[in-house]
C-alpha positions as CSV (number, residue, x, y, z in Angstrom):
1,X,47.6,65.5,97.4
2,X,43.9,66.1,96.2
3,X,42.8,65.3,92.8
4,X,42.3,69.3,92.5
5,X,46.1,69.5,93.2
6,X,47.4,67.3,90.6
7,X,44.7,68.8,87.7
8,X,46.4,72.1,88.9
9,X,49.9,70.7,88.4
10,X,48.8,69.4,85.1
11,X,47.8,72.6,83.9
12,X,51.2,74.2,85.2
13,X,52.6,71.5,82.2
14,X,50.4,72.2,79.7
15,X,50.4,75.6,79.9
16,X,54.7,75.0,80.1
17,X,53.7,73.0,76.9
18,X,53.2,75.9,75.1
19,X,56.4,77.8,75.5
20,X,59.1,74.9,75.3
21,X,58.8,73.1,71.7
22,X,59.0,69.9,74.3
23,X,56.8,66.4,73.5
24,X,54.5,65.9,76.4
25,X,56.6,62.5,77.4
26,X,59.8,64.9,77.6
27,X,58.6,67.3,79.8
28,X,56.9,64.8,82.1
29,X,60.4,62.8,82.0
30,X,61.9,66.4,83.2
31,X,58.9,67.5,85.1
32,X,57.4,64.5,86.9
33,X,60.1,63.9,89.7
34,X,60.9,64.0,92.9
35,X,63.9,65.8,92.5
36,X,61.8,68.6,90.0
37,X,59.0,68.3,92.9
38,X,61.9,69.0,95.5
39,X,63.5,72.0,93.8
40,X,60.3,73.8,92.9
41,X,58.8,72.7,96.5
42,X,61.0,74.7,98.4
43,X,58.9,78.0,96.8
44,X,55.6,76.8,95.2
45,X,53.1,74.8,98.4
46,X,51.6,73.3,95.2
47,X,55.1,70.8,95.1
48,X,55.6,70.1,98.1
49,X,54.4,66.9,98.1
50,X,55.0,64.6,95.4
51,X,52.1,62.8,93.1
52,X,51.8,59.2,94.6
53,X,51.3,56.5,91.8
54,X,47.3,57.0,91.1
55,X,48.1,61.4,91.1
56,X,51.0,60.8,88.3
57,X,48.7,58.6,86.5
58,X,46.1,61.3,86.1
59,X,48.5,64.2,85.7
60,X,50.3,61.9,82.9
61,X,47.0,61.2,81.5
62,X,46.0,65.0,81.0
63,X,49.3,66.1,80.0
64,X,49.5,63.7,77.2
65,X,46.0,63.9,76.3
66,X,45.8,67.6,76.0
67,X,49.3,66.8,73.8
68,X,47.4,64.9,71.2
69,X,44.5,66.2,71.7
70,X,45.7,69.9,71.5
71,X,44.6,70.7,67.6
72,X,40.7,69.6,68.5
73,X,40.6,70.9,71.9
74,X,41.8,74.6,70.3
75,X,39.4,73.8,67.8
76,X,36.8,73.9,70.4
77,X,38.0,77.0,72.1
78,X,37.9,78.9,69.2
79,X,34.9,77.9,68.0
80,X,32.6,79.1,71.6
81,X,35.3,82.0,72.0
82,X,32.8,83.8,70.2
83,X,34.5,87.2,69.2
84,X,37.8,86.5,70.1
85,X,40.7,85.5,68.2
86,X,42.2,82.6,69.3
87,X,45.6,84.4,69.5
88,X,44.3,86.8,71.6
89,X,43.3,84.5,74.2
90,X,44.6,84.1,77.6
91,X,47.6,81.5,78.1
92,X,46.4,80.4,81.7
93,X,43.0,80.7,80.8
94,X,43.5,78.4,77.2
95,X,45.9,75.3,79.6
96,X,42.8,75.6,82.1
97,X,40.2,75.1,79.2
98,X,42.1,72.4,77.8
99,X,42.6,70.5,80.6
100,X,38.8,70.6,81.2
101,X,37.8,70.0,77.7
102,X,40.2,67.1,77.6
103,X,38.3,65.6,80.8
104,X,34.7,66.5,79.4
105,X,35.5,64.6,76.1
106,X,37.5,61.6,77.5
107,X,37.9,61.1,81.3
108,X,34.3,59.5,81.6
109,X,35.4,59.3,85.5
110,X,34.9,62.7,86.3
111,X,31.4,64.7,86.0
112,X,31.0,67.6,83.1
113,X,30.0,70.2,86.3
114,X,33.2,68.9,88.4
115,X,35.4,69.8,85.5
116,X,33.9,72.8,84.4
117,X,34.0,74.0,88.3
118,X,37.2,73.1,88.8
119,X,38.5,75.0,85.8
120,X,36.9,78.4,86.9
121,X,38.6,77.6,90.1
122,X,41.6,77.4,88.7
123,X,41.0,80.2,86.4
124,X,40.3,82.3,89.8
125,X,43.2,81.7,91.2
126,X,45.2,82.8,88.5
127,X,43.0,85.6,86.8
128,X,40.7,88.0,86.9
129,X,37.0,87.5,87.5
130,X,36.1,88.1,84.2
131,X,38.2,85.7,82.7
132,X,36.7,83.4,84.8
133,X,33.1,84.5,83.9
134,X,34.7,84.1,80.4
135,X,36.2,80.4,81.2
136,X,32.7,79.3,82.6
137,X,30.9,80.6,79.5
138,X,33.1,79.3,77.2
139,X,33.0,75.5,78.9
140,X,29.5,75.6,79.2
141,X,28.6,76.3,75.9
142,X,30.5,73.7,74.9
143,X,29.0,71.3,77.3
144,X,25.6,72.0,75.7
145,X,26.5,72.6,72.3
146,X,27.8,69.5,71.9
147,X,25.9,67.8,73.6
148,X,28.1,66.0,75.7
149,X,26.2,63.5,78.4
150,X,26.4,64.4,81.8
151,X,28.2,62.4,84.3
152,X,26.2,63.0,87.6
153,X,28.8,60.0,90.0
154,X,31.7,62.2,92.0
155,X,35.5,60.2,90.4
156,X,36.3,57.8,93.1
157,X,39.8,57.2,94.0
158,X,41.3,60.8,94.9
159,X,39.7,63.1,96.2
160,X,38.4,66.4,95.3
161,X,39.2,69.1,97.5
């Protein structure tokens, strides 16, 4: 499994974060397993294969950080959704920028670009073009806005894909 896999499957939480009134530790407890993997494997490629040690890791780190980091990351959003209300926002879209945000702010491992790329990816596969146009604004303002240094080393460890 690719690093790009297990961000993906880590959106697929958060955004399952948002419906089910669960703690992030719960729903990885429920989520995180090979017999959840197994079960859900049999229709979606994406769970096929189950995280090894180093993939959980990360998808446990960006679950719970986008948990407790959830009120400032929205923050964020709302504040470079310029026009929008937060509301109104696409669900897929808002787990995909928090996810990114979340690794822009505190995953010093992985470059601002790589995480900003990887969410319109994501966003591309999911949505429409323009809400990935919208994604890529959004995450790019931010970058600038706030001035957040750039990383320019690729994450070692897993790979991106």
């Amino acid at each position: 499994m690719t690093r790009t896999a297990a961000r993906e499957i880590a959106v697929h939480f958060c955004f399952e974060l948002g419906f089910t009134g669960q703690s992030a530790q719960e729903l990885l407890d429920q989520a995180l397993t090979r017999q959840s993997f197994a079960l859900i494997g049999e229709e979606e490629p994406l769970y096929a294969e189950f995280p090894n040690q180093q993939q959980r890791e990360y998808i446990t780190t960006l679950v719970k950080g986008v948990y407790s980091h959830g009120p400032e990351l929205d923050e964020y959003i709302s504040r470079y959704a310029i026009g929008w209300s937060f509301s109104r926002l696409n669900r897929v879209a808002v787990a995909i920028m928090r996810v990114a945000m979340y690794e822009i702010l505190y995953m010093q491992d992985i470059p601002n670009a790589a995480a900003i790329n990887e969410a319109v990816e994501l966003t591309k596969h999911y949505e429409e073009p323009e809400v990935a146009s919208f994604v890529n604004g959004i995450l790019g303002t931010f970058v600038r806005q706030e001035n957040i240094p750039d990383r320019a080393a690729a994450p070692a460890g897993v790979p991106e894909e």
